[in-house]
C-alpha positions in Angstrom: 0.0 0.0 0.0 1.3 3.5 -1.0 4.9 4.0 -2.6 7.6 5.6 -0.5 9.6 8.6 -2.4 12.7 8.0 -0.4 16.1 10.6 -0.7 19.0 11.5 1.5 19.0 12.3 4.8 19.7 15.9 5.3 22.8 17.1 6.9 21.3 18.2 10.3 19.4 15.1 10.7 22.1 12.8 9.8 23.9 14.2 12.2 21.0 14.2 15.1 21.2 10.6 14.3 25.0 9.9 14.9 25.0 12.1 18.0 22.1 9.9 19.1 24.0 6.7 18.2 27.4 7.8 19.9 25.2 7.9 23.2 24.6 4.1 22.5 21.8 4.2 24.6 19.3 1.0 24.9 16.0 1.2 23.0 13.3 2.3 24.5 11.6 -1.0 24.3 14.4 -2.6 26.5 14.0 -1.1 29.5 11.0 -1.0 32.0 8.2 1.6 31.0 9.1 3.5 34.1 12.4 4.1 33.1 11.7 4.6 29.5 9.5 7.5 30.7 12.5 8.9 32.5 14.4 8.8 29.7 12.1 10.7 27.5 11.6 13.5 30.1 15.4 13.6 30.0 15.4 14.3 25.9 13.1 16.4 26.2 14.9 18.9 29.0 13.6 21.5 30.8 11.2 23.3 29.7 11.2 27.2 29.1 8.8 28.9 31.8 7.9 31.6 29.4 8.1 32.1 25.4 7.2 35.3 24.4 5.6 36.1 27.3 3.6 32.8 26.9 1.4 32.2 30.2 0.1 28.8 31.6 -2.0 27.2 34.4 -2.3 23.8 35.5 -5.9 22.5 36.3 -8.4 19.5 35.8 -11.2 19.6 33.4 -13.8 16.6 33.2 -11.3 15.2 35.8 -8.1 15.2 33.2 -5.0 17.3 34.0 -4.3 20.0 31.5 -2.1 23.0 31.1 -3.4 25.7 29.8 -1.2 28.0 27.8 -2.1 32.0 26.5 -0.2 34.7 24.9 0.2 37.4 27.3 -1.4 39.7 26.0 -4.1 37.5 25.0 -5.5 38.8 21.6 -9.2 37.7 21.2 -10.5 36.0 19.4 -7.9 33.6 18.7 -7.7 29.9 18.3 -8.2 27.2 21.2 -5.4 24.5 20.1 -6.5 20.9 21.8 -2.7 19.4 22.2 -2.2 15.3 22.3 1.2 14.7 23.4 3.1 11.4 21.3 5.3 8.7 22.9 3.4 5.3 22.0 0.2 5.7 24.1 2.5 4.7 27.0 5.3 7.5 27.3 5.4 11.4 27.3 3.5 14.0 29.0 2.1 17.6 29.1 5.9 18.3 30.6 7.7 16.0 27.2 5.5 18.9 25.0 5.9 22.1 27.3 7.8 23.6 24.9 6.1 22.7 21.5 2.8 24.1 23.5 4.5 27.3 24.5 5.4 27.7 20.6 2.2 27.3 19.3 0.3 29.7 21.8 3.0 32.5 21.1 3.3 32.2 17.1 -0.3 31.4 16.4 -1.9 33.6 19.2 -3.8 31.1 20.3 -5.2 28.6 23.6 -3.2 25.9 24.1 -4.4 22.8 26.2 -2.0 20.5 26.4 -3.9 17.2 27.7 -2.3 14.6 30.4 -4.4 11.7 29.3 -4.4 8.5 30.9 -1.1 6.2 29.9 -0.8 2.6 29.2 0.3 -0.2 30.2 -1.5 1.0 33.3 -4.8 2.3 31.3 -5.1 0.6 28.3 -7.3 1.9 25.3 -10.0 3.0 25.7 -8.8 5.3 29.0 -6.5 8.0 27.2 -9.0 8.3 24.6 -12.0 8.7 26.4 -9.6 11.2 28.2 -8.9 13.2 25.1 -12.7 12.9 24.1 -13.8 14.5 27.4 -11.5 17.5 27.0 -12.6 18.0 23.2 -16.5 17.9 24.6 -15.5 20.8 27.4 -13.8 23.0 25.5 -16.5 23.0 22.6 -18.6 24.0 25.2 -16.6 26.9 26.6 -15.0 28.0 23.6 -16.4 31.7 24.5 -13.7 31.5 27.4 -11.2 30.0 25.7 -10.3 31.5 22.2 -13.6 33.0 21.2 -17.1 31.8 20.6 -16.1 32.7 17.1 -12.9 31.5 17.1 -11.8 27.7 15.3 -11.4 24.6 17.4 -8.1 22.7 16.6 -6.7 19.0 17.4 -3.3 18.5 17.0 -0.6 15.7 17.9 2.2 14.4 17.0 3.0 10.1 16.5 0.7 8.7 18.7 -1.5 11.8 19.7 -1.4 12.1 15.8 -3.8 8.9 16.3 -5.8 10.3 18.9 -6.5 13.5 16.8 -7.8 11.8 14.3 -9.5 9.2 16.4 -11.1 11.9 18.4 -12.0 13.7 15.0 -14.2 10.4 13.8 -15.5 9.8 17.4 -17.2 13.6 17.2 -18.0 13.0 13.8 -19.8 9.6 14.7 -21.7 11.3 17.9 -22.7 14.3 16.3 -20.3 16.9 18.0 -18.5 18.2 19.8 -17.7 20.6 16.9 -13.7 20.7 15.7 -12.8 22.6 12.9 -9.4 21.7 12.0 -6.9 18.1 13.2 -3.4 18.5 12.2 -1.6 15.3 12.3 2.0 15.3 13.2 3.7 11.8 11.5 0.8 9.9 13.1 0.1 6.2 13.8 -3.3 5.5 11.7 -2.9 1.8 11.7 -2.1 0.5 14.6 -1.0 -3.1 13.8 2.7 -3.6 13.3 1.7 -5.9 10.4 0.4 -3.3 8.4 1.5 -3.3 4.5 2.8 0.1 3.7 5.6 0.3 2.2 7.5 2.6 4.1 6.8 0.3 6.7 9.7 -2.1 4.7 11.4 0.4 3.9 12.7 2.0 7.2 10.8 -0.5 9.9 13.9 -2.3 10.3 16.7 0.7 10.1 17.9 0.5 14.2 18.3 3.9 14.1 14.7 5.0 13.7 11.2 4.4 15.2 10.9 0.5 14.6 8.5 -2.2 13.5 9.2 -3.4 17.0 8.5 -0.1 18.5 5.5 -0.1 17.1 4.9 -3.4 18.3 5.8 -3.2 22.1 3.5 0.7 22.0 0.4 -1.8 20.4 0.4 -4.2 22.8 1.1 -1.8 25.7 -2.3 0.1 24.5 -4.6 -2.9 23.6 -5.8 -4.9 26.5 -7.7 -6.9 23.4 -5.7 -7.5 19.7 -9.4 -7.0 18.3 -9.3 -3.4 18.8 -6.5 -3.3 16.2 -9.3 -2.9 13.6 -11.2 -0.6 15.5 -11.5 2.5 13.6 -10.7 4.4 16.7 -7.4 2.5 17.5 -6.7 2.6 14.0 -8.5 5.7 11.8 -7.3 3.9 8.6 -10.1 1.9 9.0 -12.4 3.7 9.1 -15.2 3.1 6.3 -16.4 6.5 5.9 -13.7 9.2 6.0 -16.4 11.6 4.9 -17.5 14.3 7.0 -14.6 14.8 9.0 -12.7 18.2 9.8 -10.6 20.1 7.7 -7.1 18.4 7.6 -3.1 19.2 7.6 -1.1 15.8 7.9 2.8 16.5 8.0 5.2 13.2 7.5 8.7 12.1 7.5 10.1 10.5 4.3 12.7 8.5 6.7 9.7 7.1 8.7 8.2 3.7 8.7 4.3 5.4 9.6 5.3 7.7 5.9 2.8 6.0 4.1 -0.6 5.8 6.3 -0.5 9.5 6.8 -0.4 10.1 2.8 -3.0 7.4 2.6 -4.9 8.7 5.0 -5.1 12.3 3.0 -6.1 11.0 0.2 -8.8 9.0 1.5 -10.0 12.1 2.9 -9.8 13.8 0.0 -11.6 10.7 -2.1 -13.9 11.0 0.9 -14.6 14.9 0.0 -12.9 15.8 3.4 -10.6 18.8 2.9 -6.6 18.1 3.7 -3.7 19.6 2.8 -0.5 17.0 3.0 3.3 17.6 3.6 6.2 15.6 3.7 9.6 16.3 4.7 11.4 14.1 2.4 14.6 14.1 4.3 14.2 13.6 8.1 13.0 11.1 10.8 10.0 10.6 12.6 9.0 13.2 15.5 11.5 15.8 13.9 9.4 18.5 15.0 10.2 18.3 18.3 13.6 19.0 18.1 13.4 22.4 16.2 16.8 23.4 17.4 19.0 20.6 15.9 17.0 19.7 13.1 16.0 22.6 10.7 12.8 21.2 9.3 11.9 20.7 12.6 11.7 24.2 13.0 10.5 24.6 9.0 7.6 22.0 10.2 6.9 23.5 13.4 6.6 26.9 11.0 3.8 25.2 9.1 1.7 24.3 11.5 1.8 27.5 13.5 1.1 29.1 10.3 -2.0 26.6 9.4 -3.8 27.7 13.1 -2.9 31.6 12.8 -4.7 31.3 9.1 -7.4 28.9 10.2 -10.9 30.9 9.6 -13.5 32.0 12.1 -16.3 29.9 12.6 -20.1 31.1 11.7 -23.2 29.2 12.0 -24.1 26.6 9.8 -20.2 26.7 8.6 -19.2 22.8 7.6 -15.5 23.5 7.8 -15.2 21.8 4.7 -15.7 24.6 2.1 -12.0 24.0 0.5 -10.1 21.4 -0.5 -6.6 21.1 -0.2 -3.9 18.8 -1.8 0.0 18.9 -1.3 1.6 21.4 0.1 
């Protein structure tokens, strides 16, 4: 399934990779998840406290932690940005993505809740999801305190919060609301069985200096408490039958990443599906590359993008489908 358009690493991420490798640290998947999740806090350092004068508050809605980030000063109306952090279901946290959140609420003006769903092993699926669900259905319902009554509503995550964007997208499609207008989809996981044919999945699955087949596999069955859910549209959007209906759509990819080709498959079923998308993908780098803006530079070119796609993303009016374009590659 797909093809795989595959070139040169670029300089900066080749040599992000042989740093990494001169560490000679385990795999993830070696150690125990609590240290894993140590050593994922550690990558991702300390946060900044303040970006631009970038504000934030700690608090629980529908009884999920979340951080809550705003310009200071706030200029209203402005987006409110629905954040899913990545790390297999399992790893990561509002803390791994401080920084990434802080970025967006400065360059976009916008909201920023950045979502501590429930983590697996410990709560398999569905926990984190209904998690991510609850938040969604909250801050639909107070968007007049948040970014604007007006004022777009945006889902956006990277690798596996990639997933849960567009897994919450086809669960408030399915239930009639709550209302998002735009899911940006950072190199996401949209089939969630290791044995899926795509053929970047051949391609770089294997390379031991990227996100593995086997990575992929130890995340899976970390999540699923039942293998059945694999074909479970909302463990697995690529499944979905109907991708019609659904919000309006940027999907960024790696070219050196083995989940390449379900996030180009995924755009154009949307598109076949009359669901507007826009696709990118950065030929040359890894997966999760936009997290590391500062040694990758289409990390920060990415990170660019999708700032860029929220400042531009339109007000809201009633009756608006937030399908009236369509989009192709970008």
């Amino acid at each position: 399934m797909g093809q795989t358009n595959v070139k040169i690493l670029d300089s900066d991420t080749a040599a992000f990779l042989a740093a990494a490798h001169a560490a000679d640290a385990p795999p993830l998947r070696s150690l125990s998840v609590a240290d894993a999740r140590r050593v994922i806090h550690q990558m991702a350092g300390s946060p900044p406290t303040h970006i631009d004068g970038v504000k934030s508050v700690d608090q629980q809605v529908a009884e999920v932690p979340v951080r809550i980030y705003r310009p200071a000063p706030p200029i209203a109306p402005c987006a409110t940005v629905i954040l899913f952090h990545g790390g297999g279901w399992a790893l990561g946290s509002i803390e791994t993505h401080d920084a990434m959140a802080r970025a967006i609420a400065a360059g976009a003006n916008a909201c920023v809740i950045s979502v501590g769903y429930r983590l697996a092993p410990e709560n398999p699926f569905p926990a984190g999801f209904d998690d991510c669900c609850a938040v969604v259905r909250w801050a639909d319902a107070g968007r007049a305190e948040l970014g604007g009554l007006d004022a777009p509503l945006v889902v956006l995550g990277d690798s596996a919060g990639g997933n849960l964007a567009a897994a919450v997208s086809l669960w408030a499609r399915d239930s009639g609301g709550p209302s998002i207008d735009l899911q940006i989809l950072l190199y996401p996981v949209l089939d969630a069985d290791p044995e899926g044919n795509f053929a970047s999945r051949t391609a770089h699955g294997d390379d031991p200096r990227l996100f593995s087949r086997k990575d992929l596999a130890w995340f899976s069955e970390m999540y699923l408490a039942d293998g059945r859910d694999l074909v479970n549209p909302y463990v697995s959007p690529l499944r979905a039958e109907n991708l019609g209906g659904l919000p309006r759509a940027l999907i960024i990819t790696a070219g050196f990443d083995l989940l390449c080709d379900e996030g180009r498959a995924y755009h154009d079923g949307l598109i076949a599906a009359d669901s507007a998308s826009a696709y990118r993908c950065f030929d040359s780098t890894i997966h999760g590359f936009i997290s590391f803006p500062d040694h990758i530079s289409a990390g920060r070119e990415g990170l660019a993008l999708l700032v860029e796609t929220i400042a531009a993303a339109p007000m809201v009016t009633a009756g608006d489908a937030s399908n009236e374009a369509r989009s192709g590659l970008i």
